[in-house]
N, C-alpha and C positions, 0 to 999 in steps of 0.2 A: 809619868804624870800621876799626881796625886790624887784619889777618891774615899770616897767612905763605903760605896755600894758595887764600886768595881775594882778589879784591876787592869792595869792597863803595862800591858810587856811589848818591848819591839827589840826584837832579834834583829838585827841585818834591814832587809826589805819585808818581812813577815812581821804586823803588828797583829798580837792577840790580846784581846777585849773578854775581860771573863766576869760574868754577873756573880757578884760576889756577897750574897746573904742565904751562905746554904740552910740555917738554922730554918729559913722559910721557903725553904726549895727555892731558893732567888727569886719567888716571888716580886710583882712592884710594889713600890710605893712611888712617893713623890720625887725625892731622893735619887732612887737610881733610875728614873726616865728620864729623869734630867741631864743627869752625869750622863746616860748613855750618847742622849742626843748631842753630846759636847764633845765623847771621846770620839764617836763615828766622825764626825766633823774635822776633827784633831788629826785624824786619821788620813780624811779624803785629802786635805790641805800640805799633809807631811808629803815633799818630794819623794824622801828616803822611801816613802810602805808603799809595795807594790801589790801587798794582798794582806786582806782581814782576814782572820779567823776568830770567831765569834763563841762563847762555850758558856759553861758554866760550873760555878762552884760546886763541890758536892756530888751527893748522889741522883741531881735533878739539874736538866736544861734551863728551865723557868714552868715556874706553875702559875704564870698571869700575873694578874693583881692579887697585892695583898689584901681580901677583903676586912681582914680585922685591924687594917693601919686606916681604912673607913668606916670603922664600924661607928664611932664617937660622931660623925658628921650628920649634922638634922638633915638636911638638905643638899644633894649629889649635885653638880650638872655634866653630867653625862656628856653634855655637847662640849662642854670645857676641861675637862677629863680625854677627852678624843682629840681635839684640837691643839691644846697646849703639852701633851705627853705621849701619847701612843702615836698619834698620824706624825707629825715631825719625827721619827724615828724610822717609819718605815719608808716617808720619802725620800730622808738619806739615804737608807739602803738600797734604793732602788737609782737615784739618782748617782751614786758614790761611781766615778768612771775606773774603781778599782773590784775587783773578784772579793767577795765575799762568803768566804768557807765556814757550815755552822757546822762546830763538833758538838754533834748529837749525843750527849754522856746520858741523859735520863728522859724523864719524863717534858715533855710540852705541852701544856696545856694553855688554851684559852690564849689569851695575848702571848705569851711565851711557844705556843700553835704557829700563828702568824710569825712572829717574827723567825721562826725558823724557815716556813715558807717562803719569808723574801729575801732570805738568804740566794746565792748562786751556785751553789755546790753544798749538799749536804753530808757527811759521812756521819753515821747513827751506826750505834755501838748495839748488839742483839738484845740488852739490856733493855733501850729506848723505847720509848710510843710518844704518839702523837695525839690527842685527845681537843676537840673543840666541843668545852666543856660549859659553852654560855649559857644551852637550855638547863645546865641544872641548876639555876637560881633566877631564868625565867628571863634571860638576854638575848640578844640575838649576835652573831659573828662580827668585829670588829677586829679595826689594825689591820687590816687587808685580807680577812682570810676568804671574805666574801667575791675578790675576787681571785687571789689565786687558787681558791680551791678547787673549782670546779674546773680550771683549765689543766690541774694537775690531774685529779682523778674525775673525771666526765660528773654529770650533773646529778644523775643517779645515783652514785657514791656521796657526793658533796652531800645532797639530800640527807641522807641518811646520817650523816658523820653528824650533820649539826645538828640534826631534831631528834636523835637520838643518844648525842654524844657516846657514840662508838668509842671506844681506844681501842687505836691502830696499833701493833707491833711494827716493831722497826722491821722486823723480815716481812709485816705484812705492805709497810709502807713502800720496801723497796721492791714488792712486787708489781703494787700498783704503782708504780715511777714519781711515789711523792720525795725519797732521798736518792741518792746516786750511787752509795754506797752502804754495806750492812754487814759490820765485823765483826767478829768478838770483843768482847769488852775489853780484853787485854793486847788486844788492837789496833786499837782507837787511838792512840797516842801515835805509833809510827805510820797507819793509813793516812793521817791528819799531816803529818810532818811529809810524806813522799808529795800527799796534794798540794800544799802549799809552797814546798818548793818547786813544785812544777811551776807556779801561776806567779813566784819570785824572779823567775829566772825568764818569763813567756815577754815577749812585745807586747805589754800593757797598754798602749796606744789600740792597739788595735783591738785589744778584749774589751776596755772600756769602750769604742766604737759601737762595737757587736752587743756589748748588752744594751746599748742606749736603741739600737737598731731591733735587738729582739723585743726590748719593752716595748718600739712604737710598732712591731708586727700584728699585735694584739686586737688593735682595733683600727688595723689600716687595710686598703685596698693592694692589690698585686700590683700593680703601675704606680703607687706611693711607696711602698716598697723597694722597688725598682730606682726609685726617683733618689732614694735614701741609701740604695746600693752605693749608687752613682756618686753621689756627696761626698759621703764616710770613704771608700776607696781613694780620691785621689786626696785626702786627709791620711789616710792611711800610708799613700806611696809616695806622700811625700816627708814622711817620717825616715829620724835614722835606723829605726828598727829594720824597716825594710830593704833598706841600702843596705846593712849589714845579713840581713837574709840573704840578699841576690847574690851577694861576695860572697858569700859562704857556703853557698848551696853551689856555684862555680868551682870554688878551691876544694870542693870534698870536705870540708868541716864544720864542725857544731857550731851555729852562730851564738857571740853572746849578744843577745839582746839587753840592751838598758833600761829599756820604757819609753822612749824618746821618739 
């Protein structure tokens, strides 16, 4: 697929999605929140993708909005700014019943922050940091950081990160368990390629269950939970994935799973 602010590559079952305006550390504009929200979508809908990976051009992840592609406008609205460009992006992400891998190559900042947190699997390069950068021009957290921060690093941390805007190191982030993994820069290319092909080759049926499952643990009860076990499982078994698990875990062999 064709863009101006992305690229968009699908190998096999692995579609990767890469913000492509390194000149402004892939900063947003208008342009590429748009494209994003159409590729992620492109993505969820393709049978063939069993898993996203998410990156960015250059020597940066995303460093947010471009503020000097607003700098000409008399009059912001923030509420339509959030509504029509960042929040539709991050509900994809979070809704998308497919694994979403962000390769952490640089810096994240601000909305480019967020979106790496609603990723499902992070790999960040020792290069990386993570920075929610809103207080420094007098904002406050946006594009979800507001809530997965604090469930990633406890509320004391969050605190701090935002009202002081901190930058995180990625060796700091992955001690505090905001990424999953934290490599050398030189890497990052084959950490990214062994995860991805894990989550190409997984019973996607069932991962896409699990994160719809993990998102609603968030603000559910143990007996809603339960209730949600219950659902998702016999959705689960009665998938071909798991007909080909049981056969294969019988015959002594690797199942190949399809996503099915």
């Amino acid at each position: 697929m064709a863009y101006n602010s992305l690229l968009f590559d699908k190998q096999g079952s692995i579609t990767t999605i890469t913000l492509n305006r390194p000149d402004v550390f892939n900063a947003f504009n208008d342009e590429q929140s748009f494209e994003l929200q159409d590729a992620l979508k492109a993505a969820r809908k393709d049978e063939e993708t069993r898993v996203v990976v998410l990156t960015g051009a250059g020597k940066a992840f995303c460093s947010g909005q471009d503020l000097k592609a607003i700098a000409g406008a008399e009059k912001r609205s923030f509420i339509d700014s959030l509504n029509k460009r960042y929040n539709p992006i991050i509900r994809e992400m979070r809704n998308m019943p497919k694994p979403i891998i962000c390769r952490l190559n640089g810096v994240a900042a601000g909305a480019g922050c967020s979106l790496a947190l609603a990723s499902d699997f992070i790999i960040a390069s020792e290069n990386a940091s993570l920075i929610e950068v809103f207080i420094n021009v007098g904002l406050v957290l946006d594009s979800g950081s507001s809530f997965f921060l604090p469930r990633l690093v406890g509320s004391a941390r969050a605190f701090e990160m935002s009202t002081m805007g901190s930058k995180i190191s990625a060796k700091q982030a992955f001690e505090w368990g905001m990424v999953n993994r934290c490599v050398p820069a030189e890497q990052l290319d084959e950490e990214t390629r062994i995860v991805a092909e894990y989550y190409a080759n997984a019973p996607t049926k069932a991962i896409g269950l699990m994160k719809k499952m993990l998102n609603k643990s968030f603000n559910s009860s143990l007996e809603t939970m339960l209730e949600t076990e219950t659902f998702s499982q016999e959705i689960a078994g009665s998938s071909a994935d798991n007909k080909e698990g049981v056969t294969a875990f019988n015959e002594k062999r690797k199942p190949n799973f399809t996503g099915k």
